[in-house]
C-alpha angles and dihedrals in degrees: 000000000000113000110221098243086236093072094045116107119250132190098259104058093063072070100046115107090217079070084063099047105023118163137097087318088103104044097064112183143148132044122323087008109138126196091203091111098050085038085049089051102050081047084069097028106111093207090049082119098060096040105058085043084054084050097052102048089041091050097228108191104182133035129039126287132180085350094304132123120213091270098048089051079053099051085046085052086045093053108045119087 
């Protein structure tokens, strides 16, 4: 069985403060739902850079990284030459 590189463990996450939460924190839906805790927690997260570039090679589409929804990592993608 061959494991997808985007679930394998780096360096870097043993340091991420969503290790630390965890939870549906990160997977805001529904209405009403708001992603401006998990957004407040990356703000403060000292491996956010690493982890939206993880989120953008590995093509997340759902859940909050590096304090970015699915449309702001487009736009990132969008933007970058």
């Amino acid at each position: 069985m061959t494991v997808s590189a985007a679930f394998t463990t780096t360096d870097w996450m043993q340091d991420a403060l969503c290790a630390q939460v965890g939870g549906d924190l990160w997977f805001p839906e529904g209405q009403g739902a708001t992603a401006a805790p998990a957004k407040n927690i990356c703000a403060r997260c000292p491996v956010a850079s690493p982890c939206l570039q993880y989120a953008l090679d590995n093509n997340f589409g759902y859940s909050i990284y590096a304090g970015t929804n699915i449309h702001q990592r487009n736009q990132i993608k969008k933007d970058t030459p």
